[in-house]
C-alpha positions in Angstrom: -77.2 -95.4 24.2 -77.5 -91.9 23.6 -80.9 -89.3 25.3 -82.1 -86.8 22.8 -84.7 -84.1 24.7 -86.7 -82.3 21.5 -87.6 -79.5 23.9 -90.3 -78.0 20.8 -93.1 -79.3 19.1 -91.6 -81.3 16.1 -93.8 -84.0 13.9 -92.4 -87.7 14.1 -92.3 -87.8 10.5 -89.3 -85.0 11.0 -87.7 -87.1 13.4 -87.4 -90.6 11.2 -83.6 -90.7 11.6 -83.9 -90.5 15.3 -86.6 -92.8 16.0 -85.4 -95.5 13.6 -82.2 -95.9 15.1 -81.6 -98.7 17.8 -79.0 -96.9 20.4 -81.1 -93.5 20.4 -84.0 -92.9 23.1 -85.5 -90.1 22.1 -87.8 -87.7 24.5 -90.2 -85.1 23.7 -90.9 -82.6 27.0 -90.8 -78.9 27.4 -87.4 -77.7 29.4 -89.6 -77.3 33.0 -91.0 -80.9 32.2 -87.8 -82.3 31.6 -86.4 -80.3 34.5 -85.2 -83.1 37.5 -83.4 -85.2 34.2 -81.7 -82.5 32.1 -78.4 -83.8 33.1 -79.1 -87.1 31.6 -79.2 -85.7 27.7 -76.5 -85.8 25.1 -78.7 -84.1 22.4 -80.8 -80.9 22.4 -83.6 -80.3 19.4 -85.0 -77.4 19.1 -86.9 -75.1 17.0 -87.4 -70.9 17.8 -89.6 -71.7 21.2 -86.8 -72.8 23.5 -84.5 -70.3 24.7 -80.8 -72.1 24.8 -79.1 -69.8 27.8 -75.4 -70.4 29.1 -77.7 -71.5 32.3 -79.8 -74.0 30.8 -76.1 -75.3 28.4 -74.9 -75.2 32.4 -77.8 -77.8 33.4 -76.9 -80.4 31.2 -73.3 -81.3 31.6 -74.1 -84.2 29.1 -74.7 -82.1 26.3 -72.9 -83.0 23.2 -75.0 -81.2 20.1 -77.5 -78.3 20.0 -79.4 -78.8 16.9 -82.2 -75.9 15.4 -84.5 -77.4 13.3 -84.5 -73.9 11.1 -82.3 -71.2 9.7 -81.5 -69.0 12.6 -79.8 -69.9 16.1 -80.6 -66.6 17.7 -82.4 -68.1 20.5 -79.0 -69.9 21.1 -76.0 -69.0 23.1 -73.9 -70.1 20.6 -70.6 -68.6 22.6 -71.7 -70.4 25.7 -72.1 -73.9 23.8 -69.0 -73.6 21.9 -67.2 -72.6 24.9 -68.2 -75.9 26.3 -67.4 -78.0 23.1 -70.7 -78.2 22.1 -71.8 -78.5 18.5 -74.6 -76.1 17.1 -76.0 -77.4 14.0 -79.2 -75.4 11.8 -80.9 -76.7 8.9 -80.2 -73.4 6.8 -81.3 -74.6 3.4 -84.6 -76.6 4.8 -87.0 -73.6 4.7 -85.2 -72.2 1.4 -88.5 -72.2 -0.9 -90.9 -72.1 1.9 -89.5 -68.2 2.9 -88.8 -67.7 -0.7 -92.2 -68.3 -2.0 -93.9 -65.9 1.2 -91.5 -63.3 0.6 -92.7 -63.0 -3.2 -96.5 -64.0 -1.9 -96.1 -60.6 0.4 -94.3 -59.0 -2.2 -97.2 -59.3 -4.9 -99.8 -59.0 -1.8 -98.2 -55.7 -0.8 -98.2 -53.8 -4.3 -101.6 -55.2 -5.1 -103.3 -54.2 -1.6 -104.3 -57.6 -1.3 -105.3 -58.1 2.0 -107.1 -54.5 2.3 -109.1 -55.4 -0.5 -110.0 -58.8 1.3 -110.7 -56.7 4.2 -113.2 -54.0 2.0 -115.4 -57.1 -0.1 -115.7 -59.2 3.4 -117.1 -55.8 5.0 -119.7 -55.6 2.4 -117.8 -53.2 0.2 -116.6 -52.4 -3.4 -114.0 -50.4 -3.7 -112.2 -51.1 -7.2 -110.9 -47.6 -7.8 -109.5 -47.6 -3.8 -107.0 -50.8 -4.7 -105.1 -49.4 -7.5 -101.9 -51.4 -7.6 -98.4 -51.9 -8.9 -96.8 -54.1 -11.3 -93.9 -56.1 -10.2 -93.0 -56.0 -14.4 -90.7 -54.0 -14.9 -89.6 -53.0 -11.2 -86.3 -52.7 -9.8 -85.7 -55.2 -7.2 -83.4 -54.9 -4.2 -82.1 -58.2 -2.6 -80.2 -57.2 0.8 -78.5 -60.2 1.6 -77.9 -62.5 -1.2 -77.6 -66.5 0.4 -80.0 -69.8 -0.7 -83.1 -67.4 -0.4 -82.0 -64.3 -1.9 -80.9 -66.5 -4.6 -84.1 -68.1 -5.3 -85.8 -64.8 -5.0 -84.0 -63.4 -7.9 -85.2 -66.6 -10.2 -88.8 -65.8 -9.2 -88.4 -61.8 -10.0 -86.6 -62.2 -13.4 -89.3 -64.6 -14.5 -91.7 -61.8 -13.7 -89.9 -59.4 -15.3 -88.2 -57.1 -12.6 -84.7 -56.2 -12.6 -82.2 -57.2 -9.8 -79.8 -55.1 -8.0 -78.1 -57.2 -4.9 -76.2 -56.0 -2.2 -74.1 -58.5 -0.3 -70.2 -58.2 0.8 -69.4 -61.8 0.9 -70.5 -62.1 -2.9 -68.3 -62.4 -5.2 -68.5 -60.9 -8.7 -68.1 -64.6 -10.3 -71.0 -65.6 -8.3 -72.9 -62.7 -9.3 -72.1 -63.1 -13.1 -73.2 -66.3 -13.2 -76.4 -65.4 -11.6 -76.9 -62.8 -13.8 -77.2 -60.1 -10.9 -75.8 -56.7 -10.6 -74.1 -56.6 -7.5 -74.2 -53.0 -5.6 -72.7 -51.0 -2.4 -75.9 -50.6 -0.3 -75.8 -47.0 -0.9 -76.0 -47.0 -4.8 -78.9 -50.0 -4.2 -81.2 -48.1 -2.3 -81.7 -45.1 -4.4 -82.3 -47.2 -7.3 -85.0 -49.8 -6.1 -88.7 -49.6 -6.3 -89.0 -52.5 -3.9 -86.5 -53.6 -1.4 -86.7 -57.0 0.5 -83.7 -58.2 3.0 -82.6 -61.5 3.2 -79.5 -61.3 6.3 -78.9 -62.8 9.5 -79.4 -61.0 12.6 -75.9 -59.9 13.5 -74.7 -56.9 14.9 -73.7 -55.6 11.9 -77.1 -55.9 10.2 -79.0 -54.9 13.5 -81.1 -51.2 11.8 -78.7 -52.1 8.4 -82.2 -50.1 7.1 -82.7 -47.0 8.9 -84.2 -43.3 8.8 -80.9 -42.2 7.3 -80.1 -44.5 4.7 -83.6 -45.5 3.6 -83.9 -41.8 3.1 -81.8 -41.9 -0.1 -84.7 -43.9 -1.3 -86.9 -43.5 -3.9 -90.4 -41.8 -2.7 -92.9 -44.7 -2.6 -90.5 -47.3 -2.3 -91.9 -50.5 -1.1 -89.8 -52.6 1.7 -90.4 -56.3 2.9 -88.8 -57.7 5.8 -89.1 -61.6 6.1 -86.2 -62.5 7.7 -85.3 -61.7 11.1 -86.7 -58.6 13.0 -84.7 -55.4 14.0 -83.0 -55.6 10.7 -85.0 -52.5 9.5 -85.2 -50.0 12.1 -88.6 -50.4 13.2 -89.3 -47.0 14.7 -87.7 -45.2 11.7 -89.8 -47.5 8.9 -92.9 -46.2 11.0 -92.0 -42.6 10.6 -91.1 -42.6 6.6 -94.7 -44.9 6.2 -96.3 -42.1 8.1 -94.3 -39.0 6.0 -95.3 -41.1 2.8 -91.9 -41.8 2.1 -92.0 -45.4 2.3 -95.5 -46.7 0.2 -95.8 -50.0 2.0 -94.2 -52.7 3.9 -94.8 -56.0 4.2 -93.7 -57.7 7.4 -93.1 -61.7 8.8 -90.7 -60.7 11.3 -90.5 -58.1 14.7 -87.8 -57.5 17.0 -90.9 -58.6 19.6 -93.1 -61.5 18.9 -95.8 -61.6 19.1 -95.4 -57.8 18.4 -98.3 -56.5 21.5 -98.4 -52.8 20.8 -96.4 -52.4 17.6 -97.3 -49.0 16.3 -96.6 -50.5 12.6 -100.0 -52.5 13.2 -101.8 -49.2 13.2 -101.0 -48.8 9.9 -103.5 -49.6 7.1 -99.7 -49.3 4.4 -98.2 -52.4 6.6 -99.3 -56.2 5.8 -98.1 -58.7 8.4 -98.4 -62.3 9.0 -97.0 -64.1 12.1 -93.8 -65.4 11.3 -94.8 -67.6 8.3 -92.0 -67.6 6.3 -90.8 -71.4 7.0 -94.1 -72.3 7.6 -95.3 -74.8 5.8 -95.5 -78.4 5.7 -93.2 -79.5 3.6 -90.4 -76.5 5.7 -91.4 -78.0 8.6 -90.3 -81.7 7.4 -87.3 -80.8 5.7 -85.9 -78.6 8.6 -86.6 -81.2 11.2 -85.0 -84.3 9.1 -82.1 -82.3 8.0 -80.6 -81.2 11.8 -82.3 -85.3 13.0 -79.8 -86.4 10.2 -77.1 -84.4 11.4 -77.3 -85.0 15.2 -77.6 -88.9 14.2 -74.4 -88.3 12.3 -72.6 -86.3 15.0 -73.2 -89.0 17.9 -72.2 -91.7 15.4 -69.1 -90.3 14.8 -69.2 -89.0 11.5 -69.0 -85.2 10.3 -71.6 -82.6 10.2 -72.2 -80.7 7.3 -74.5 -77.6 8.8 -72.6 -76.8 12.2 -72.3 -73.3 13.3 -69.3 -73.6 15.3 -67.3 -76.7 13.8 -65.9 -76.1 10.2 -68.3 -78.0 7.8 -66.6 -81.2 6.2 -68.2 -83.8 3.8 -68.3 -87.6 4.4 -66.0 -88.7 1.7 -63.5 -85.4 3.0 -63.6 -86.7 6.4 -63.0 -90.7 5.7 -59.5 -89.2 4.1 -58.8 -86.6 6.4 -59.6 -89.0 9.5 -56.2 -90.9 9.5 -54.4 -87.8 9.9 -56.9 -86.0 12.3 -56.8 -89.1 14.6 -53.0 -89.0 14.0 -52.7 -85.3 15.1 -55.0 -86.1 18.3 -52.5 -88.7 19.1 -49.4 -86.5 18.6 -51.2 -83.6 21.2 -51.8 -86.3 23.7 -48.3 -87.5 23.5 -47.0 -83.9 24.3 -49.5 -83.3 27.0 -48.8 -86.2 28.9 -44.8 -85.8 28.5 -44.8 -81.8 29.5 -45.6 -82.2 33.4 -44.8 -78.0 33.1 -47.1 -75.1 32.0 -47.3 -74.5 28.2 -46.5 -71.0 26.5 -46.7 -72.6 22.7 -47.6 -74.9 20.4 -47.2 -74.9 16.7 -47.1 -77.6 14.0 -45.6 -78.2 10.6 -47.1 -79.7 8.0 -45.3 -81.7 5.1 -46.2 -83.9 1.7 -49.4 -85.5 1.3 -50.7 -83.9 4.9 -50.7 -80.2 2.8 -53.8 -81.9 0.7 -56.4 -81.0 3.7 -57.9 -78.4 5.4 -54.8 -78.1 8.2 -57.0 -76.1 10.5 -59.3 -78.6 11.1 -56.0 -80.4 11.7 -54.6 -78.4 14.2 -57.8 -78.3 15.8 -57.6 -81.9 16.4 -54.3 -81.5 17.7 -55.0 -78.8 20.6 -58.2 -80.7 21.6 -56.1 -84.0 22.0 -53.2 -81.9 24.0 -56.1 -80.5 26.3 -58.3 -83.6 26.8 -55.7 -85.2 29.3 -54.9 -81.8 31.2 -58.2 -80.1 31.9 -61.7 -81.2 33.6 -64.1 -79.7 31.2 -64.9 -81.3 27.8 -62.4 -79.8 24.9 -62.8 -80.8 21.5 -62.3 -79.3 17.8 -65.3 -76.8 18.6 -63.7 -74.8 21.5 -60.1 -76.3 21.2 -58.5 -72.9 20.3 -60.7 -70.9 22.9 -59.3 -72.9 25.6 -56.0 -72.2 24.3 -56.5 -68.8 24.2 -58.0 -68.8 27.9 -55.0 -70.2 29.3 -52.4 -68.0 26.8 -50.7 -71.0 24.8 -50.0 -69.0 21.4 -50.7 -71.7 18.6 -48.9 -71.7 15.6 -49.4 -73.7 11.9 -46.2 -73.9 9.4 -46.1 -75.9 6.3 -42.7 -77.4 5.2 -41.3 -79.0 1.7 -39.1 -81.4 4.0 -40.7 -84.4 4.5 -37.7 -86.5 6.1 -38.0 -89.0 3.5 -42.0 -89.6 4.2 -44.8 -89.2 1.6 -46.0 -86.7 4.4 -44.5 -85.7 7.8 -46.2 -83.6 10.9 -44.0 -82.5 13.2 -45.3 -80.6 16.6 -43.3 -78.5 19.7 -44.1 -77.9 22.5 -42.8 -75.3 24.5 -43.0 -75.2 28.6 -41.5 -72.8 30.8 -38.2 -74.7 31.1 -38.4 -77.3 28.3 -39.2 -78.2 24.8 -40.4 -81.7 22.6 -41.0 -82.1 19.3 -42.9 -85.4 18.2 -42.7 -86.0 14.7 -45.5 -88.4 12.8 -46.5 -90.2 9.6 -49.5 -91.9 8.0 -48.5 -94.9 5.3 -51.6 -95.8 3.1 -52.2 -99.4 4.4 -49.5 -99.6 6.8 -51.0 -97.3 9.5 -50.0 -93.9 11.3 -46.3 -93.9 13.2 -44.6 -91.6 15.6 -41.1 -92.1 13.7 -39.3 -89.5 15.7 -39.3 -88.2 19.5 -37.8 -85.2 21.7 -34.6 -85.8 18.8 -34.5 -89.3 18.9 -35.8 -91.1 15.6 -38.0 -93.7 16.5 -40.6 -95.8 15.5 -43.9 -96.8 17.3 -47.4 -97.2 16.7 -49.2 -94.4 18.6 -52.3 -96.8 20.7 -52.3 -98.3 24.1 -50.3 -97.6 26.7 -46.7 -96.6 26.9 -43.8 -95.9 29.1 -41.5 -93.4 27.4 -37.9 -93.7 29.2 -34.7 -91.5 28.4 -31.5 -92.9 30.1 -27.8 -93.6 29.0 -27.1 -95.6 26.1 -25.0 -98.2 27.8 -25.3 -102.0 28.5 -27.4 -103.6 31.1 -30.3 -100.6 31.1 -32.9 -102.3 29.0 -32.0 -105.8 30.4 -32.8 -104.0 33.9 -36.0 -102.1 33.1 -36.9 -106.1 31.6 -35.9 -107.8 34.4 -38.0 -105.9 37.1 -40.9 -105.9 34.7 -40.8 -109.6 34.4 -40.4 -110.6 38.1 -43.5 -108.6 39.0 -45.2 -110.6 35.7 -45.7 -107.2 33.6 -46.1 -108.5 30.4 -44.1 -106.1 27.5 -46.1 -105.8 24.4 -43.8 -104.1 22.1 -40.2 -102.2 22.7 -38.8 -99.5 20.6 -35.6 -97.6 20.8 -33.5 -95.2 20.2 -30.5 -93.4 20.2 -28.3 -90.5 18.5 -25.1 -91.4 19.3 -23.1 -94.4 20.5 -22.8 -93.6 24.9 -24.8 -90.5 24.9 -28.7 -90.4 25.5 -31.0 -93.0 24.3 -34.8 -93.5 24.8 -36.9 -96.5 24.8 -40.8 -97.1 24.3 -42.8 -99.8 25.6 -46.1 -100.6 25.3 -48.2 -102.7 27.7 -51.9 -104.6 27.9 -52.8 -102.3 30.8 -51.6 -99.1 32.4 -48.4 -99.6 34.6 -49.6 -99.3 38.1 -48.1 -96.4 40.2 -45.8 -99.1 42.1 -43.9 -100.1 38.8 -43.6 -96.9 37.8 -41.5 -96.1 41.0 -39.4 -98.8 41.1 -38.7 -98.7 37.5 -37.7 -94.6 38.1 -35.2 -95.7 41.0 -33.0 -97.1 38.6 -29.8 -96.0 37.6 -29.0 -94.3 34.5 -32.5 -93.3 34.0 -33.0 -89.8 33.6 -36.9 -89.8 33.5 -40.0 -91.5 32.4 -43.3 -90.9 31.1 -46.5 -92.8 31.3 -48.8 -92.6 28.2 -52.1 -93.8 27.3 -53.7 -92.9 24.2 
């Protein structure tokens, strides 16, 4: 049974995946209502009310997924949760036509002088000759920012007859061909757009990406429109070059402060605003909320997310392919934590065959998060896997390899201590299951589940009949037995595998005997 808190107001109808499922209990209270039982939650919904602080991810040690029912996560400490393992999902394509369709709704509103006009006939006036507009027809269009909604933007302005210009550094020019946009440096945009709309995240890259000096190179009664997140334009400098006549208009959604108490741009009779509308409508306001209830549902079931912030995205049929090597790799790191009893300087891992087919970093991520799991007190998983390894200065490393040892695909990881080394090497055999088919040297073959008692001692006779022996006079049951050995007389190793742990007690009389050079206990 999993405890879901949806800390903002969110419809039922949004949270249908939730509700109809048997092993969630879901509970809808503000943070300070919910205060004496925040501890008790594995899920966290939100939408742009609820601040997400490091203090508040502190408060609820429970926490497995943060989930935004909307684009942005800027009202979450995404470092904080990811630095805790915990998964940040958005719904970034929910509210895709909603904020398209009030972007062009200011747009047109802004060049017509729609809502002054409104203003003037309610007041008893009529003023025809005082609301001459602009036609969008033939108008150069600048997208800033060119993701779902910029795209759909563009659709809406070439069907009215403007030309696009786009300016976006992740876009790539075979994107932009086959959206039939020109694609721009900022710099050459700005000059050449009559109206200019920005469509970015919030980053501090794009924090006053408009300014008094750049939006200076453009055109004299340029229009801008700002319905994405606020402090993108400078909002002292746009209320300067409205005031100089620079700028014509702007139509704003969004302020760096909201509500915006005080904002000198609502002085200005050139500005139209509305409060943060852009995703708000109904149908936004559904799709958002199912889309991250779908994905949390998802998430505590086991299954990959597609919209995290923090986790690489994966699709369902990826994943069920993937997953035999991902649990695989988890596995293989909780081997080589639990037989290192030294502190770590490196880990890498070579990948061979059929394993080179997948996204190895997710992989590897999988791998660090099962070498952590067993050594630290704080939950470690694929989200903050190579964080912690940074924190503690293990230097991670990712081969790939044509050798194969004779598998269809082989993964072989070191680790490095400060006085020692061991390499596990492992395979996954379509309908045979996952093996570790070689260990520390010695080629071996074992199924990696249960638990295990790893022993290297001298290959001689009477050492396995020994370790048998004291096993079965205090009625420990063996499962299974592998072994192994590299040369006739030198060092051999042998697995065993058990129903339950071996208690403490076995374990030392077991490491008393002769010709036993050490032991490890495993349980994966």
């Amino acid at each position: 049974m999993y405890r879901i808190l949806v800390a903002d107001a969110i419809k039922p109808e949004g949270l249908g995946p939730l509700l109809q499922a048997s092993h969630i209990e879901l509970v809808q209270q503000k943070i300070e209502e919910a205060e004496e039982s925040l501890h008790e939650f594995d899920a966290l919904l939100v939408r742009s009310a609820t601040k997400v602080t490091d203090e508040l991810i502190q408060r609820m040690p429970k926490l497995k997924i943060i989930a935004r029912a909307g684009v942005g996560v800027d009202n979450i400490d995404v470092p904080a949760a990811t630095k805790r393992g915990i998964v940040v999902v958005n719904a970034p394509d929910g509210n895709t036509i909603s904020t398209a369709e009030h972007t062009f709704a200011m747009m047109a509103a802004l060049v017509r002088h729609i809502p002054q006009a409104h203003s003037s006939v309610k007041n008893g006036e009529w003023k025809r000759s005082s609301f001459t507009g602009t036609e969008l027809n033939g108008k150069t269009l600048g997208i800033v920012g060119f993701g779902r909604i910029g795209g759909e933007i563009a659709k809406r302005a070439k069907v009215f007859g403007m030309n696009v210009l786009v300016f976006d550094p992740f876009l790539t020019s075979d994107r932009a061909k086959k959206l039939n946009v020109a694609a721009l440096p900022l710099k050459e945009l700005l000059p050449l757009a009559d109206i200019i709309t920005v469509h970015t995240p919030l980053t501090e890259e794009t924090k006053g990406l408009l300014n008094g000096k750049n939006l200076r190179s453009c055109k004299k009664g340029v229009y801008l429109l700002n319905c994405a997140r606020g402090g993108i334009i400078d909002e002292n400098d746009l209320y300067e070059l409205l005031l100089e006549g620079h700028i014509a208009g702007a139509a704003i959604d969004v302020f760096v402060e909201e509500p915006p108490l005080g904002n000198k741009l609502l002085e200005l009779d050139s500005v139209t605003v509305t409060p943060h509308l852009g995703a708000s409508t109904k149908e936004a306001q559904l799709n958002v909320a199912t889309q991250v209830a779908q994905e949390v549902l998802l998430f505590l079931n086991g299954n990959p997310v597609a919209n995290s912030i923090n986790l690489p995205a994966i699709s369902k049929e990826q994943f069920e392919r993937v997953q035999p090597f991902y649990q695989l790799v988890q596995q293989m790191g909780s081997i080589g934590s639990q037989c290192m009893k030294e502190g770590i300087r490196e880990i890498s891992v070579t990948y061979a065959g059929e394993a080179l087919n997948f996204d190895t970093s997710i992989l590897t991520k999988s791998l660090i998060s099962g070498f952590f799991k067993t050594r630290l007190d704080i939950p470690v998983n694929e989200v903050n896997a190579l964080l912690v390894a940074k924190e503690r200065g293990v230097t991670i490393g990712e081969k790939v390899s044509s050798d194969t040892y004779g598998y269809s695909n082989c993964i072989t990881i070191t680790v490095k201590g400060d006085n020692t080394q061991l390499d596990i090497r492992g395979t996954h055999v379509e309908n045979y299951g996952s093996r570790i088919v070689s260990l520390n040297g010695f080629n071996i073959e074992f199924l990696p589940e249960g638990n295990f008692l790893y022993i290297q001692h001298t290959d001689q006779p009477g050492v396995i009949g020994n370790v048998g022996k004291i096993l079965g006079n205090h009625n420990v049951n063996i499962a299974t037995m592998q072994v192994g050995r590299k040369q006739a007389g030198g060092e051999a190793i042998m697995v065993l595998s058990f129903d339950k742990p071996l208690s403490d007690e076995m374990f030392e009389k077991l490491n008393n005997l002769e010709d036993i050079f050490f032991m490890y206990r495993m349980s994966l």
